[in-house]
N, C-alpha and C positions, 0 to 999 in steps of 0.2 A: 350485384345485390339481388338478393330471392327476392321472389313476389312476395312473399311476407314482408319482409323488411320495406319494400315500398309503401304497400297497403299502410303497414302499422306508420312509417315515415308523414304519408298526405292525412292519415286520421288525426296524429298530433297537429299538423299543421292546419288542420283545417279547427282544430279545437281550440288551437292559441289565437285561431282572429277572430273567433265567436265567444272567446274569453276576452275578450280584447287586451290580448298580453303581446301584442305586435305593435302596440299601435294606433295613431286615427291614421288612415289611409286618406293623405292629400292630394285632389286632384290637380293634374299638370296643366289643365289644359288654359289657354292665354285667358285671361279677362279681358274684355270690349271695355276699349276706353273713349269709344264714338261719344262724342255728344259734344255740349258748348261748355266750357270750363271758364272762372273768371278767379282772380289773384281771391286769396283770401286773409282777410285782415287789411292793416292799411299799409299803402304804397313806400317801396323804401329803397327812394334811389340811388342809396351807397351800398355797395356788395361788401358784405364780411362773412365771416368765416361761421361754423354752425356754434362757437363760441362766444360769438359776438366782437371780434378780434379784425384786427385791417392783420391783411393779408401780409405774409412775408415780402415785400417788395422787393427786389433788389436794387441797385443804390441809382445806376440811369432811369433804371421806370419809377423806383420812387419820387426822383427828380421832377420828371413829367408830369407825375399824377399831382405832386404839391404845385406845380405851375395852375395846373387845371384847376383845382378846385378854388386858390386864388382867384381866379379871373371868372370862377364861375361865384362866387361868393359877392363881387365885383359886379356881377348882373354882363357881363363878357361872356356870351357862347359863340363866340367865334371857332372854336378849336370843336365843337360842336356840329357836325356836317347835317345830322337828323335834325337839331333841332332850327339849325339855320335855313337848309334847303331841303328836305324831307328825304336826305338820304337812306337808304334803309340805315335802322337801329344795329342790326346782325342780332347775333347770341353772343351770349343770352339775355340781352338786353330785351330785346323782345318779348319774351316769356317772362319780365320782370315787371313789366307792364300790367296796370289796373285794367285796361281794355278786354273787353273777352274774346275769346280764342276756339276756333272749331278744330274737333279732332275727327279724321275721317280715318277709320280701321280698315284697311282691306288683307288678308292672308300673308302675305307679299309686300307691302306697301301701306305707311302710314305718311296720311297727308294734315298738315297743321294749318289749318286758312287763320291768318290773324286780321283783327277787324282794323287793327295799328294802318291803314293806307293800305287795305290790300293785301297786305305781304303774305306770302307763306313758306310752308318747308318741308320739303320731301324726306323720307328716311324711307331706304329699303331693308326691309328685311330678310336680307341674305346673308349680312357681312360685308358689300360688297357697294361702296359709296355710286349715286348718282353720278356722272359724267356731260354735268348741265353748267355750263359758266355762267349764266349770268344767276346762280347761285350762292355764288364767293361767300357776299356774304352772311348767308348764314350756315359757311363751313358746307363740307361734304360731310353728310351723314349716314352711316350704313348700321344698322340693328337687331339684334335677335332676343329673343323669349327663353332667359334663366330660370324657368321655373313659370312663375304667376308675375314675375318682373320682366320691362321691357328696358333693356341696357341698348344705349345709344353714345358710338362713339362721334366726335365730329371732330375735323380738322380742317386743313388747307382755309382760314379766314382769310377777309382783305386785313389785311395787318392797320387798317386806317380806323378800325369802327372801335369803338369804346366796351367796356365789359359793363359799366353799368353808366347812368347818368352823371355821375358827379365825376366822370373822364377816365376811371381807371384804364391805364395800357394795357397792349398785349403784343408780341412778337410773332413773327410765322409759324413757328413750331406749338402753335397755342394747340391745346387738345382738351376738349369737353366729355366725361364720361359722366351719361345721366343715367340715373335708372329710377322708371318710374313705376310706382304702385297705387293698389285703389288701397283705403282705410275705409269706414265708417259704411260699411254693407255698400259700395263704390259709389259714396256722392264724396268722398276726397278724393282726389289726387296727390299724391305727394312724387316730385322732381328732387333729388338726391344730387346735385352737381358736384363734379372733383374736379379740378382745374388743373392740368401740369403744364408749363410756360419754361423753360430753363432759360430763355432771354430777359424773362418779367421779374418772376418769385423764385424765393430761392428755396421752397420745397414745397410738392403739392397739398393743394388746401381745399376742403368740402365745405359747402353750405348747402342749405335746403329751400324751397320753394312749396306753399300749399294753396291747393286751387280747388273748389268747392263747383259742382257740377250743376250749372243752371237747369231751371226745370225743362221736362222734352217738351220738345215745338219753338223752341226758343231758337232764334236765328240772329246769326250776327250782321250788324248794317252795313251799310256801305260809308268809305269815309275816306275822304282823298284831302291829304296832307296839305295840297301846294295851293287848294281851295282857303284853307283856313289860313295861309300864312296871306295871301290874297286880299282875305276881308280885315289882316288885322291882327289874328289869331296866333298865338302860339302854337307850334308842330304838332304839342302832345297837350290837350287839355287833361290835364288831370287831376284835377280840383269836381269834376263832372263826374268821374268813374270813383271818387272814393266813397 
């Protein structure tokens, strides 16, 4: 190509993006989702679909989940491990929770401290899951930045922990793909979750989660589960957080 044809090449191109005939030019770079988040709207212990639909079950785990909610209908949480002995909740049970929840951003590494007893959950941002056991249950999760979005795969769960409160099953092969985004100049957060289970549902299923960003300086308390079952208390007061 001659130097003319360049020159005249980078003049139109520098003309089409001060005509703005390219384009808004979006930047890539990750949003900071640090800070204390808490559910928004009111609490809703049965998981469905972004339809408002129960999930495809398959006919064993549907089995299950119709026992469970039985016996939880019954005032029966025995089948219940969190709410009888404050076992952890797992995911996304967790995140389903009225309780507020700290996000900690670092390059490489996001940490999620939940005020739920304590808990938390690691995601690396490499692709490349944690190698921590006594984090089963809330899955091994490894992460990367699509754009302005953080996709989060998680797998390996204890196959024992519930999908939401009202006892939904899950099998070993459960896998959780979140991806999450800020809305509203980033006081929302929106959790995007896809479910695939091939032991559970019999094809994968989305729902959504929105969580509104407490004001800064705002710190989450401390709050130990086996305290409140102790005096009396329910595992999860949640009549408190709505």
């Amino acid at each position: 190509m001659s130097r003319t044809a360049v020159v005249t090449t980078s003049w139109i191109q520098c003309a089409a993006l001060v005509l703005g005939l390219c384009g808004p030019v979006h930047s890539q770079t990750p949003p900071d989702l640090s800070g204390v988040w808490k559910l928004h709207g009111p609490y809703q212990p049965e998981l469905r679909t972004d339809s408002g639909e129960m999930p495809a079950l398959l006919p064993k785990a549907a089995a299950i989940y119709a026992q469970r909610r039985t016996a939880r209908a019954a005032g029966d949480l025995t089948f219940d491990a969190a709410s009888m002995t404050c076992v952890s909740p797992g995911m996304p049970r967790l995140m389903l929770l009225p309780y507020p929840f700290q996000i900690i951003q670092r390059p490489s590494q996001l940490v999620v401290n939940f005020q739920w007893n304590n808990r938390y959950r690691i995601v690396e941002l490499k692709d490349q899951p944690p190698i921590i056991d006594d984090l089963k249950y809330m899955g091994n999760a490894s992460g990367h930045w699509d754009g302005v979005t953080l996709v989060i795969k998680s797998e390996a769960f204890v196959p024992t922990t519930l999908l939401d409160a009202s006892g939904m099953p899950h099998g070993d092969k459960l896998q959780i793909l979140e991806r999450y985004s800020l809305e509203k100049g980033g006081k929302r957060l929106i959790d995007e979750m896809t479910f695939s289970d091939p032991e559970s549902f019999g094809q994968t299923w989305t729902t959504r989660r929105t969580y509104d960003r407490l004001p800064a300086g705002t710190e989450i308390t401390e709050d130990v589960c086996r305290e409140r079952i102790a005096k009396g208390h329910p595992a999860f007061e949640l009549d408190r957080w709505r």
